[in-house]
PyMOL Python script that loads the backbone (N, CA, C, O; Angstrom):
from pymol import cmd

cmd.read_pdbstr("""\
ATOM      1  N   UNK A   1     -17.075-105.126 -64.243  1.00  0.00           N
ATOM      2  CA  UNK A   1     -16.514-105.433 -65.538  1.00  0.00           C
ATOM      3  C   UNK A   1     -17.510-105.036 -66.629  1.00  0.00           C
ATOM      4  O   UNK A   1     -18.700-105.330 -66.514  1.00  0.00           O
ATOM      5  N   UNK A   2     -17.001-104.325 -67.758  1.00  0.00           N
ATOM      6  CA  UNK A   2     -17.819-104.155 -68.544  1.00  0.00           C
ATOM      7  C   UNK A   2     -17.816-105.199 -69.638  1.00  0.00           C
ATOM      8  O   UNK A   2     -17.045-106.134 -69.851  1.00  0.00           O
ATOM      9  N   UNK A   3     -18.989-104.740 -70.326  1.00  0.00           N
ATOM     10  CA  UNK A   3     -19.637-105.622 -71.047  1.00  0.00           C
ATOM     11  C   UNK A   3     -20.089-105.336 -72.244  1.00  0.00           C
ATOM     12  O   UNK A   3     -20.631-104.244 -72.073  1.00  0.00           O
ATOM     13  N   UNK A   4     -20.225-105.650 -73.454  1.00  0.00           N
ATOM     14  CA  UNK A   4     -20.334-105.133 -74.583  1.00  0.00           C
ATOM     15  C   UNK A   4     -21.180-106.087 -75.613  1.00  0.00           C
ATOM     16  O   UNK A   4     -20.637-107.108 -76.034  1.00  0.00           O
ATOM     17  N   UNK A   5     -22.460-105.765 -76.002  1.00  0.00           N
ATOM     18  CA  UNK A   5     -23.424-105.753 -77.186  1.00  0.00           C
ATOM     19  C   UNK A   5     -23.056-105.203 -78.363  1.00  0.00           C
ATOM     20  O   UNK A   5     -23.146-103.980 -78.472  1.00  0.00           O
ATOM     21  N   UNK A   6     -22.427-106.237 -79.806  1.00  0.00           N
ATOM     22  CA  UNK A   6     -21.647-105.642 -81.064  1.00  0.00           C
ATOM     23  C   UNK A   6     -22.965-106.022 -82.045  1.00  0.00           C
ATOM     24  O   UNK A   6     -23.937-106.754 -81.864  1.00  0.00           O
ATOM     25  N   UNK A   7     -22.516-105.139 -83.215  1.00  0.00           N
ATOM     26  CA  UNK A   7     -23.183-106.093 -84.405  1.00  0.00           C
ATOM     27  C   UNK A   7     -22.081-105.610 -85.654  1.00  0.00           C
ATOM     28  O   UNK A   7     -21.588-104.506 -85.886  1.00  0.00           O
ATOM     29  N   UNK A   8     -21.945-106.758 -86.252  1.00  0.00           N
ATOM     30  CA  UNK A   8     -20.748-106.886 -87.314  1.00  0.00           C
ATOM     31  C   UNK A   8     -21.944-106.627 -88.471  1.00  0.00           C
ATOM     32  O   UNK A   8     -23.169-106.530 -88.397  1.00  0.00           O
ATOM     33  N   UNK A   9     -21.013-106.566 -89.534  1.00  0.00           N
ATOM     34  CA  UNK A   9     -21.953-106.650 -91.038  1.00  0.00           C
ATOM     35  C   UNK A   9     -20.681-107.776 -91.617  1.00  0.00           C
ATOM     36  O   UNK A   9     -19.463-107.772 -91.439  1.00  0.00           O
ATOM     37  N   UNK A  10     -21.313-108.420 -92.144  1.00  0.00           N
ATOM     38  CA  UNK A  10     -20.612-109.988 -92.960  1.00  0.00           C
ATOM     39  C   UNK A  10     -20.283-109.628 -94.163  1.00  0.00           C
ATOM     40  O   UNK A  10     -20.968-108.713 -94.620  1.00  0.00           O
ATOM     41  N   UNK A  11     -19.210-110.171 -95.033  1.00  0.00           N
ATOM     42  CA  UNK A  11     -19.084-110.208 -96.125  1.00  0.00           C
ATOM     43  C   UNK A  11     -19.940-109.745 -96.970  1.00  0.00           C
ATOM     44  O   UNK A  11     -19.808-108.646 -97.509  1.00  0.00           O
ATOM     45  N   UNK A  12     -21.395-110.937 -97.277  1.00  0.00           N
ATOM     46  CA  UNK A  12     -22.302-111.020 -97.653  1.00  0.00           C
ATOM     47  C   UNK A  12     -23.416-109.829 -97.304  1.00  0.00           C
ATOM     48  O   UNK A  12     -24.482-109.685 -97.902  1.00  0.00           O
ATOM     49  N   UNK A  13     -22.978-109.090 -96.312  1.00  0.00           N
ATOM     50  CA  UNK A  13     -23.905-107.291 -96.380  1.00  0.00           C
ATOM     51  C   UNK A  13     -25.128-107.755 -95.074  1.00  0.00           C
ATOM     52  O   UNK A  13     -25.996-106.973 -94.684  1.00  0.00           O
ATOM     53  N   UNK A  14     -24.937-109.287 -94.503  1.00  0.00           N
ATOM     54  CA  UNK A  14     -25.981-109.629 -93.651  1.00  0.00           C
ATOM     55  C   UNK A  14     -25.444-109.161 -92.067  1.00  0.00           C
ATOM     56  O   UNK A  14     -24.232-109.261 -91.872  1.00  0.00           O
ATOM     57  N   UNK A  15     -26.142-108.753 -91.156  1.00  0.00           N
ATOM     58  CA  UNK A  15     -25.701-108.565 -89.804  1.00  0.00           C
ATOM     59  C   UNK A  15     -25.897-109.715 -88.824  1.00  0.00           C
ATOM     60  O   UNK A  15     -26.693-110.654 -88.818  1.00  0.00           O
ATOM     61  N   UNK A  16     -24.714-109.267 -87.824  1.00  0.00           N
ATOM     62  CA  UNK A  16     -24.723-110.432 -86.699  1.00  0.00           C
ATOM     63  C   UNK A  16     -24.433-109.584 -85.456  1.00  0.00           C
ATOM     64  O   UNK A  16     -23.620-108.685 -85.241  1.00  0.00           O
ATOM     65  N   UNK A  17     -25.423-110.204 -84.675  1.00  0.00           N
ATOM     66  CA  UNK A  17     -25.382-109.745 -83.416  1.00  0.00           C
ATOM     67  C   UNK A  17     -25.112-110.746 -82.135  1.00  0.00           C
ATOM     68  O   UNK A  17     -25.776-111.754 -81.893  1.00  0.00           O
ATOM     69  N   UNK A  18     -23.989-110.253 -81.363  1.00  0.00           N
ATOM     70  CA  UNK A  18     -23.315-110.346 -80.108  1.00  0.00           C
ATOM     71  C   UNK A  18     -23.127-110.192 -78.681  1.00  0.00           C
ATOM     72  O   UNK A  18     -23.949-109.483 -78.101  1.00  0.00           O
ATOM     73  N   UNK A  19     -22.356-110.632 -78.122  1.00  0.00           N
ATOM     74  CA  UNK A  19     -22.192-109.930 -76.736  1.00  0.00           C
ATOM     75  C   UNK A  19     -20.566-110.263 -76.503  1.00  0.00           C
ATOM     76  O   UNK A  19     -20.125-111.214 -77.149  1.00  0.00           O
ATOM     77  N   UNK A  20     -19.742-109.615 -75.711  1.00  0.00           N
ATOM     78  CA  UNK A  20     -18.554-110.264 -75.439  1.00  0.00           C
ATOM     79  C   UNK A  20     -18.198-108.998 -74.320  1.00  0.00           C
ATOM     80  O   UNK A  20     -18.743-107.919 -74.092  1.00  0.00           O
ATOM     81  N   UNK A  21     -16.928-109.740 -73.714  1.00  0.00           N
ATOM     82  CA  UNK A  21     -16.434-108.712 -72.646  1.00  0.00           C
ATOM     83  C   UNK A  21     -14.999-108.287 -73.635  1.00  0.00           C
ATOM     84  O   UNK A  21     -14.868-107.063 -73.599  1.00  0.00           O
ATOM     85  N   UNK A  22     -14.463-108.614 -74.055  1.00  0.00           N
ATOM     86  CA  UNK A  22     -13.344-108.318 -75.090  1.00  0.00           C
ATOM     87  C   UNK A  22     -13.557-108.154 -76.523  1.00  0.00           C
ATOM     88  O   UNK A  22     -13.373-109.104 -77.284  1.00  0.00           O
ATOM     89  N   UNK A  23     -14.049-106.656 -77.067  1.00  0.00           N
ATOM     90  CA  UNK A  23     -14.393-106.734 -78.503  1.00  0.00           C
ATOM     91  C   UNK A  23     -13.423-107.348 -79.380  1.00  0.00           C
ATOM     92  O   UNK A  23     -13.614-108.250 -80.195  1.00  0.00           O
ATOM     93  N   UNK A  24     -11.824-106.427 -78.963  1.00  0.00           N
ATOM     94  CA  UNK A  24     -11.301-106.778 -80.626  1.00  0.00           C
ATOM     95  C   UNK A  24     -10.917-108.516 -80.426  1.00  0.00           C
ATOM     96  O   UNK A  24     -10.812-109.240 -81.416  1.00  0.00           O
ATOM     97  N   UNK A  25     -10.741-109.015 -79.079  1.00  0.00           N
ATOM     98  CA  UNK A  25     -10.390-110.883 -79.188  1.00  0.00           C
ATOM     99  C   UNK A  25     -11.604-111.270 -80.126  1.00  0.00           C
ATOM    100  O   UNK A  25     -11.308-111.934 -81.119  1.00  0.00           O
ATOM    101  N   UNK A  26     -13.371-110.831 -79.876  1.00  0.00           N
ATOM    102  CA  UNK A  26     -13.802-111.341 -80.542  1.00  0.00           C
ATOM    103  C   UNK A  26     -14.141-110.897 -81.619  1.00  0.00           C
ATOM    104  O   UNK A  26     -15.143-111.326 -82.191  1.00  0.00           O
ATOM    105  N   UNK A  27     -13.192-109.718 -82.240  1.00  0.00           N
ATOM    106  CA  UNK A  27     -13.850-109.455 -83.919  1.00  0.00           C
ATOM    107  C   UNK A  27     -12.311-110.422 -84.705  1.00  0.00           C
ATOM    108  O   UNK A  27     -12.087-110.521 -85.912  1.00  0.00           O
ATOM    109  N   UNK A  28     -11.451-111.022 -83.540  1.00  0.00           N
ATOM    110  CA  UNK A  28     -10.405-111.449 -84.383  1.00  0.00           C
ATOM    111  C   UNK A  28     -10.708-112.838 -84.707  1.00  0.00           C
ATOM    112  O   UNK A  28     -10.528-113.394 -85.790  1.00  0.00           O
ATOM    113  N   UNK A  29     -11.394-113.537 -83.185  1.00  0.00           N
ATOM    114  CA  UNK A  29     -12.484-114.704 -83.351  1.00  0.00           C
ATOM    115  C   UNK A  29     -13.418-114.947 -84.825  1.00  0.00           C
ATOM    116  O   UNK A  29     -13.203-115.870 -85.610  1.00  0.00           O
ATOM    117  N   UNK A  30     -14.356-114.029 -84.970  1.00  0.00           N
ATOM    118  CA  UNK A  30     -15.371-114.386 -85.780  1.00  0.00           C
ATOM    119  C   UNK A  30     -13.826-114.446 -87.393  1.00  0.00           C
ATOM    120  O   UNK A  30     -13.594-115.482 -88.016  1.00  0.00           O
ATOM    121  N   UNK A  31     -13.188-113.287 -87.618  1.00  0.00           N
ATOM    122  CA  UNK A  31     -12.612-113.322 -88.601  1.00  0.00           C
ATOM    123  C   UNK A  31     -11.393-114.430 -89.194  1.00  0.00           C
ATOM    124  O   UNK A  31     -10.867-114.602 -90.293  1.00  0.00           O
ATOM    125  N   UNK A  32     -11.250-115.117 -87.736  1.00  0.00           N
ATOM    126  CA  UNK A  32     -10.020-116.399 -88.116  1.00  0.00           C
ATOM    127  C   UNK A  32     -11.426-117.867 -88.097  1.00  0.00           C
ATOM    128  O   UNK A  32     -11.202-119.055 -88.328  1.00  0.00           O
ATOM    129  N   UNK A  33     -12.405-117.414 -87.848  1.00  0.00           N
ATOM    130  CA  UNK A  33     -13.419-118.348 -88.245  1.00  0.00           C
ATOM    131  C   UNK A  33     -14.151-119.439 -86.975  1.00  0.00           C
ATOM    132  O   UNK A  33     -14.957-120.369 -86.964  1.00  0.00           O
ATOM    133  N   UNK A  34     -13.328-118.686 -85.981  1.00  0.00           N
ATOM    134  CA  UNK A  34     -13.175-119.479 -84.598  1.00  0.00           C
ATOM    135  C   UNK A  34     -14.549-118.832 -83.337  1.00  0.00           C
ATOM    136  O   UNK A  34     -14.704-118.950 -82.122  1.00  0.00           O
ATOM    137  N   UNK A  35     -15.326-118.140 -84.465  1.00  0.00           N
ATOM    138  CA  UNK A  35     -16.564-117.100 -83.809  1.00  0.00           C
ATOM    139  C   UNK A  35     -17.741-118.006 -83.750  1.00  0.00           C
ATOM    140  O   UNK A  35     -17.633-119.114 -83.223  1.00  0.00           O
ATOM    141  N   UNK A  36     -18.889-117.580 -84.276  1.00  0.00           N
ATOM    142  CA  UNK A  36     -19.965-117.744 -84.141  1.00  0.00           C
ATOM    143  C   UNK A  36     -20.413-118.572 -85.525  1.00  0.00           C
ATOM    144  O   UNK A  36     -20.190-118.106 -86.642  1.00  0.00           O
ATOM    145  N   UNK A  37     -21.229-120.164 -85.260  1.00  0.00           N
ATOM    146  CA  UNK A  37     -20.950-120.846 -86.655  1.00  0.00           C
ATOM    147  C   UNK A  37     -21.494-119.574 -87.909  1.00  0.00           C
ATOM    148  O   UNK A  37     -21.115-119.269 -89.040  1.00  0.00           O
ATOM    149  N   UNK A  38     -22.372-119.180 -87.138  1.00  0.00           N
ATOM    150  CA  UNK A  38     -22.544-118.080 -88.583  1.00  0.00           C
ATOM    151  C   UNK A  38     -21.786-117.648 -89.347  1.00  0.00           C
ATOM    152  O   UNK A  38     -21.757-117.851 -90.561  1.00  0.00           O
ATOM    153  N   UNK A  39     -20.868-116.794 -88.504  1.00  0.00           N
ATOM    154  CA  UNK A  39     -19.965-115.668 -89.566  1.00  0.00           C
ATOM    155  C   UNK A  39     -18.443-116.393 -89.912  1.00  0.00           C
ATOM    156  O   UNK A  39     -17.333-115.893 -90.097  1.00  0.00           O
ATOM    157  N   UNK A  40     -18.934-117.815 -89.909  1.00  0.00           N
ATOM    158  CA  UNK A  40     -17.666-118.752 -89.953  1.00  0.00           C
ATOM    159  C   UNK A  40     -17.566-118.499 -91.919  1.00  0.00           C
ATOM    160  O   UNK A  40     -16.648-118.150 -92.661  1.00  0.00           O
ATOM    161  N   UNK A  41     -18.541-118.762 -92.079  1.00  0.00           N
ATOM    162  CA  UNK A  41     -19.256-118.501 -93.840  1.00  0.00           C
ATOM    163  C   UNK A  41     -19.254-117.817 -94.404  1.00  0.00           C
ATOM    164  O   UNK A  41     -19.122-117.794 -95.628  1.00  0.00           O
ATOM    165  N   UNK A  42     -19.485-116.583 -93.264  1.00  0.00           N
ATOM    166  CA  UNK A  42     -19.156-115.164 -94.253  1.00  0.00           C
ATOM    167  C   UNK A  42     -18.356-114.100 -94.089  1.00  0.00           C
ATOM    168  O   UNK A  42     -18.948-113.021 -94.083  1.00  0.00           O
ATOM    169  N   UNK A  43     -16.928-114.066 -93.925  1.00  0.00           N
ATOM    170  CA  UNK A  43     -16.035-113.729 -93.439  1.00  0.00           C
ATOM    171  C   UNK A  43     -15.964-112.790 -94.668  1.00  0.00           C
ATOM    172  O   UNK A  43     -16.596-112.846 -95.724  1.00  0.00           O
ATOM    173  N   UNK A  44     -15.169-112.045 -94.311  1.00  0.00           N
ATOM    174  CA  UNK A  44     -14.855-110.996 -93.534  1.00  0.00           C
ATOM    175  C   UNK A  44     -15.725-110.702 -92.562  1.00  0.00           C
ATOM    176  O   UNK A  44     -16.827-111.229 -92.718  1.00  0.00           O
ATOM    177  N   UNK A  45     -15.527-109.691 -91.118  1.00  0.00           N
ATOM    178  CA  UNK A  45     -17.054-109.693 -90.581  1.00  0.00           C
ATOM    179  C   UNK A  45     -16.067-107.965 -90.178  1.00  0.00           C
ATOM    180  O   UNK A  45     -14.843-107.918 -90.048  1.00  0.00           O
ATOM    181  N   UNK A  46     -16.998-106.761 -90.058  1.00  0.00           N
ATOM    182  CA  UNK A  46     -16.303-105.875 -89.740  1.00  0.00           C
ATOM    183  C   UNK A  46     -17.558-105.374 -88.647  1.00  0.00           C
ATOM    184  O   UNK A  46     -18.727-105.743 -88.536  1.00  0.00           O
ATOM    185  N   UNK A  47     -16.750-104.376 -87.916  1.00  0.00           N
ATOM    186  CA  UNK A  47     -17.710-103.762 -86.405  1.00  0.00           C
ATOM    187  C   UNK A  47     -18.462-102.773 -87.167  1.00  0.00           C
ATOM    188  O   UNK A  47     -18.086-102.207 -88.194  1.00  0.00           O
ATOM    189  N   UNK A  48     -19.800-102.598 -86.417  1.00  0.00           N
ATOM    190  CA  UNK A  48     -20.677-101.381 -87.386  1.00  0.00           C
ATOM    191  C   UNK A  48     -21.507-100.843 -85.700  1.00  0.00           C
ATOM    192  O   UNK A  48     -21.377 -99.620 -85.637  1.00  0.00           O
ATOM    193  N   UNK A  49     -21.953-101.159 -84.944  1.00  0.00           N
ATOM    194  CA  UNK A  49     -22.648-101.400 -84.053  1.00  0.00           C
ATOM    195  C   UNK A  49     -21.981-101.380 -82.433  1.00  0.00           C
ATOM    196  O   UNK A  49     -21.907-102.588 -82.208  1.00  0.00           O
ATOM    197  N   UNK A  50     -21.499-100.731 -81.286  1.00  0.00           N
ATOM    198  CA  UNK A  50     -20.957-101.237 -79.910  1.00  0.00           C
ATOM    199  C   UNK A  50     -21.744-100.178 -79.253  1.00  0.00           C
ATOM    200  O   UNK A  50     -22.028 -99.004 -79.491  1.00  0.00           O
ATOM    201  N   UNK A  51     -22.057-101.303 -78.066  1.00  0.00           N
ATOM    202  CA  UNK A  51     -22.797-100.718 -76.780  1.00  0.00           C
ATOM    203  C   UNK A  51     -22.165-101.441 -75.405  1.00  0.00           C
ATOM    204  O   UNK A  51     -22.162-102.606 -75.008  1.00  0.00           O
ATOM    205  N   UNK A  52     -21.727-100.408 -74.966  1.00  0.00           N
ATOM    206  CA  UNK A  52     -21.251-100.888 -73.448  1.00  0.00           C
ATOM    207  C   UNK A  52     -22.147-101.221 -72.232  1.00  0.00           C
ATOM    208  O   UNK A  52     -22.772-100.167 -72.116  1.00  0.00           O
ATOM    209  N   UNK A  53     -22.575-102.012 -71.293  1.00  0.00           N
ATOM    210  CA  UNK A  53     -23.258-102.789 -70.273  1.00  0.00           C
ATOM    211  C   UNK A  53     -22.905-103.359 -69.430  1.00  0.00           C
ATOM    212  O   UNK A  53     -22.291-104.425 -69.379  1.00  0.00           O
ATOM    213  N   UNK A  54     -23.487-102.278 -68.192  1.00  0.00           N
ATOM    214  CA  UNK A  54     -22.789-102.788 -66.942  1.00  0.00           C
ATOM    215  C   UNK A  54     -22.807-104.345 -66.006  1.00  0.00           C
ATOM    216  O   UNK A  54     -22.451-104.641 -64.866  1.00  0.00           O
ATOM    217  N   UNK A  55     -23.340-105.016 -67.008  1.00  0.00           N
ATOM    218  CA  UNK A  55     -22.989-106.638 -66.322  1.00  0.00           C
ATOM    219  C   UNK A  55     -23.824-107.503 -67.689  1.00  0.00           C
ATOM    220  O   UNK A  55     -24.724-107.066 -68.406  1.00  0.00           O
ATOM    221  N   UNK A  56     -23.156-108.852 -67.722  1.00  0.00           N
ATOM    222  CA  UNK A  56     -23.335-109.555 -68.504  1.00  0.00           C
ATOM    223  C   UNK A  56     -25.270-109.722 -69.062  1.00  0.00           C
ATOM    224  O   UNK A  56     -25.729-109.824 -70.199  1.00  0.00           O
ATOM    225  N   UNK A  57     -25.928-109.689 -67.821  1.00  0.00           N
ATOM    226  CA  UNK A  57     -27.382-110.204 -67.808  1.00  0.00           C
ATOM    227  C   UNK A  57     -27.934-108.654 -68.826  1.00  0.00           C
ATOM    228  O   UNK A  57     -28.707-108.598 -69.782  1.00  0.00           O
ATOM    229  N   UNK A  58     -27.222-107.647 -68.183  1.00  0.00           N
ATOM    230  CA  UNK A  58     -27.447-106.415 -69.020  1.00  0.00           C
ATOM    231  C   UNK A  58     -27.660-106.848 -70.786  1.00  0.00           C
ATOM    232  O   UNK A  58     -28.612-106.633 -71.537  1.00  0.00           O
ATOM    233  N   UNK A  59     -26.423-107.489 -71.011  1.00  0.00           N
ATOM    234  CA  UNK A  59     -26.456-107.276 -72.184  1.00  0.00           C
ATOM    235  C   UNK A  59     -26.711-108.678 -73.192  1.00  0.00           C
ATOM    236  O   UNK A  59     -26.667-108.733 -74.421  1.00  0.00           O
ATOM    237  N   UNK A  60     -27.023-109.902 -72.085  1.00  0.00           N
ATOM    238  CA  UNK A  60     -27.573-110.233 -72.980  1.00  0.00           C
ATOM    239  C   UNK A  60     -29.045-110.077 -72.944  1.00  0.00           C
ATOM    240  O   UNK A  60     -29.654-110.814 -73.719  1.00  0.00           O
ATOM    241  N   UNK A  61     -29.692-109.336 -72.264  1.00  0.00           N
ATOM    242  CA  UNK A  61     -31.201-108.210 -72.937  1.00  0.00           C
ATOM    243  C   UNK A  61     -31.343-108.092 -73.879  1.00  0.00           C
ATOM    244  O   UNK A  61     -32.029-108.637 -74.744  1.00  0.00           O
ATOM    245  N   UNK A  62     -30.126-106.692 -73.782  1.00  0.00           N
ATOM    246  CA  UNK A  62     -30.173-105.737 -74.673  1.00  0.00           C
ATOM    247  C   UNK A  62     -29.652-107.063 -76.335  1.00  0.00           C
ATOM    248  O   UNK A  62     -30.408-106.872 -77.287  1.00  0.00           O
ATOM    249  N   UNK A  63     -28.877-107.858 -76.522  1.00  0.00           N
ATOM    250  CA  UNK A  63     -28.371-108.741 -77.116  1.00  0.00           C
ATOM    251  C   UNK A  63     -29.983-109.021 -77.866  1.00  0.00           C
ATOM    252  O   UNK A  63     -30.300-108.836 -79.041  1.00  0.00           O
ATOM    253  N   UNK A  64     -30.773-109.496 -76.793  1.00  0.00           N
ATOM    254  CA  UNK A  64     -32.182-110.261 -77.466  1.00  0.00           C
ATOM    255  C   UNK A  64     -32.927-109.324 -78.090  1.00  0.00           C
ATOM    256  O   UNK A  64     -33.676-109.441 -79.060  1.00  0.00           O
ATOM    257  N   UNK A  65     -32.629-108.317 -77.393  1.00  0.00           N
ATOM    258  CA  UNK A  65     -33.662-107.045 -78.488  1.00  0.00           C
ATOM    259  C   UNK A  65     -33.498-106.662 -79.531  1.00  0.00           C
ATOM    260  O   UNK A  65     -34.345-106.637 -80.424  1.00  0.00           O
ATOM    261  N   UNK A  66     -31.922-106.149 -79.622  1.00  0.00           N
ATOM    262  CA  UNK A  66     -31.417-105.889 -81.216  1.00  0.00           C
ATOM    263  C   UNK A  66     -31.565-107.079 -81.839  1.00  0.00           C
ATOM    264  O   UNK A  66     -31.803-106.747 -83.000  1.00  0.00           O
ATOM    265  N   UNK A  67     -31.573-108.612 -81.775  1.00  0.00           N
ATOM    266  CA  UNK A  67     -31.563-109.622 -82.324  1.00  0.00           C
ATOM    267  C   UNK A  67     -33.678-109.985 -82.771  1.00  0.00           C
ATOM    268  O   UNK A  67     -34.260-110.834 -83.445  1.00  0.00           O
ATOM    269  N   UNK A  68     -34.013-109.098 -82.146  1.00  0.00           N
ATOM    270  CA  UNK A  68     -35.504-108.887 -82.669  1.00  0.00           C
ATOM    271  C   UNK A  68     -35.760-108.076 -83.100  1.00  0.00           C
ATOM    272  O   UNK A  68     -36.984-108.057 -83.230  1.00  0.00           O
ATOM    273  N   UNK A  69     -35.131-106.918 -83.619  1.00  0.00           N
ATOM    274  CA  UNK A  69     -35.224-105.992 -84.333  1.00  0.00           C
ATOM    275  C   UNK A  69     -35.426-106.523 -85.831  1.00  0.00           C
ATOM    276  O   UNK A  69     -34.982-107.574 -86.293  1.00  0.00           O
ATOM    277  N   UNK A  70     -36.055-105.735 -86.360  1.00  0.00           N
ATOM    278  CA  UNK A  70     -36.192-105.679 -88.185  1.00  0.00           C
ATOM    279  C   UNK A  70     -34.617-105.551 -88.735  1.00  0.00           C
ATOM    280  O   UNK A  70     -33.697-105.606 -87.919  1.00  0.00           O
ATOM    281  N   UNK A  71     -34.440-105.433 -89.703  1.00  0.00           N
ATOM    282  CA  UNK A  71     -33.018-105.199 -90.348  1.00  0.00           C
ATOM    283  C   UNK A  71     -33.142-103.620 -90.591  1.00  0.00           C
ATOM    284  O   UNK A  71     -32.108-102.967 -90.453  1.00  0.00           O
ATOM    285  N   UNK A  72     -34.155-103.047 -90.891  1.00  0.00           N
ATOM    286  CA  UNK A  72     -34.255-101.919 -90.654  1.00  0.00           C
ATOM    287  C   UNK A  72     -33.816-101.223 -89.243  1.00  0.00           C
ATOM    288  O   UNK A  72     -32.878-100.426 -89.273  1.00  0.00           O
ATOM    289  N   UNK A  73     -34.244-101.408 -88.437  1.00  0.00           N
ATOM    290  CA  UNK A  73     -34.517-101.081 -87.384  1.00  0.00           C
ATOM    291  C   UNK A  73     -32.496-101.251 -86.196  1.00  0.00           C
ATOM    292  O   UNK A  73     -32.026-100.522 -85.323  1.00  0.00           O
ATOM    293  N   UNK A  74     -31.912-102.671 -86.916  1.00  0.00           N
ATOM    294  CA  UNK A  74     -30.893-102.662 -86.582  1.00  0.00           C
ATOM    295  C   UNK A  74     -29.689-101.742 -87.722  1.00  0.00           C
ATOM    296  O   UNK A  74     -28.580-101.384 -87.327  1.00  0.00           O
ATOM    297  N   UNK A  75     -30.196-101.496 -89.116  1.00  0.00           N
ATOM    298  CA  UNK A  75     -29.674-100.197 -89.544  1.00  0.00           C
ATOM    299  C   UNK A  75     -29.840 -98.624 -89.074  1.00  0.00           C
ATOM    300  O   UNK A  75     -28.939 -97.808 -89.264  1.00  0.00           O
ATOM    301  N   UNK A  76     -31.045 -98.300 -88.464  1.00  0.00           N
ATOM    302  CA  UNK A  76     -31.639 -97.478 -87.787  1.00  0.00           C
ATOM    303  C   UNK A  76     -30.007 -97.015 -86.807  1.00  0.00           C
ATOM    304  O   UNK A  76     -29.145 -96.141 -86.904  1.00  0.00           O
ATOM    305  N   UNK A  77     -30.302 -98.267 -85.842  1.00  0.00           N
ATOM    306  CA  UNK A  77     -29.139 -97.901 -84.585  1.00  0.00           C
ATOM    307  C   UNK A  77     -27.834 -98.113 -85.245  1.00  0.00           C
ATOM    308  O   UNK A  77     -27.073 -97.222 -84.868  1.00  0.00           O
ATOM    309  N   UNK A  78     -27.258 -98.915 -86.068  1.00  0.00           N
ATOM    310  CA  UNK A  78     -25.747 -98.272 -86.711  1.00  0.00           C
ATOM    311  C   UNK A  78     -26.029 -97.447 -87.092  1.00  0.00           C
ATOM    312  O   UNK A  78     -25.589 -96.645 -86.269  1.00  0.00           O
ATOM    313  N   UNK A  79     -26.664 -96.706 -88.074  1.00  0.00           N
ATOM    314  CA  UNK A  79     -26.986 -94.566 -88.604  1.00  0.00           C
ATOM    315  C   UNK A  79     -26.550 -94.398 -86.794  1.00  0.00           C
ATOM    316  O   UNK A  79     -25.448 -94.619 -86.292  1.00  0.00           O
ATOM    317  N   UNK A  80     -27.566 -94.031 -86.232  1.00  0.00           N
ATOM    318  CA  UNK A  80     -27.220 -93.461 -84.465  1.00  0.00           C
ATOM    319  C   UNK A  80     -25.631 -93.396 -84.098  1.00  0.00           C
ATOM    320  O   UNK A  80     -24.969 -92.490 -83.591  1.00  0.00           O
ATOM    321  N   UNK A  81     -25.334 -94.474 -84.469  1.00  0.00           N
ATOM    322  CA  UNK A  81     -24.158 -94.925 -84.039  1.00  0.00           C
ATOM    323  C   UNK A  81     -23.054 -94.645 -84.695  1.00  0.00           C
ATOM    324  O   UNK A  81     -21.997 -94.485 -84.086  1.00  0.00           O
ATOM    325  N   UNK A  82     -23.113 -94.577 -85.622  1.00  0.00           N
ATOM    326  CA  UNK A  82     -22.093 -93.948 -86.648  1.00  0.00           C
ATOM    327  C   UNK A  82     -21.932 -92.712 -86.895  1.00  0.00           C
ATOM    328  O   UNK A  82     -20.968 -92.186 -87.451  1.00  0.00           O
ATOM    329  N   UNK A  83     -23.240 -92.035 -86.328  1.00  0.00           N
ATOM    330  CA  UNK A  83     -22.789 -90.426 -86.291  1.00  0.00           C
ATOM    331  C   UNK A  83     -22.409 -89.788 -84.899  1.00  0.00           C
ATOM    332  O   UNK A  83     -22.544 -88.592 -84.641  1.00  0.00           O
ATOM    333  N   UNK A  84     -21.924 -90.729 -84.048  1.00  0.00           N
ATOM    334  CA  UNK A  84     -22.203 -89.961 -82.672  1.00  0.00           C
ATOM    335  C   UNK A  84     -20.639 -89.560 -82.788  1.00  0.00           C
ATOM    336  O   UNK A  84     -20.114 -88.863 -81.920  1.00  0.00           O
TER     337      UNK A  84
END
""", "prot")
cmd.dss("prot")
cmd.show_as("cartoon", "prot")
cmd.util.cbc("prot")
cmd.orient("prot")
């Protein structure tokens, strides 16, 4: 089963980072407010960021790394990502 590492950008222009096995259930989650207490606040939340991972432990890794990234550094990989 695959597995998927997101990062939304919030209303407010701030990023949030994820994991889920069903993206759009959970970009419909964070946006009916039923997500993460974070982006309960700053709704709208739109996708900027997806990486696929072949098992859960995969990604929540990869989850902790982008979530230690600079804000730079997690703009860095949406640029990557947005031009592929």
């Amino acid at each position: 089963m695959a597995v998927y590492v997101y990062i939304v950008e919030c209303a407010d222009q701030t990023l949030y980072t994820g994991w889920t096995t069903d993206v759009d259930r959970r970009l419909k989650a964070h946006n009916a407010g039923r997500g993460a207490v974070y982006t309960r606040q700053r709704r709208p939340v739109r996708l900027v960021y997806l990486e696929e991972l072949p098992d859960r432990r995969s990604a929540l890794k990869r989850e902790l790394q982008i979530k230690r990234m600079s804000r730079q550094g997690k703009l860095r990989l949406i640029t990557e990502f947005s031009s592929k």
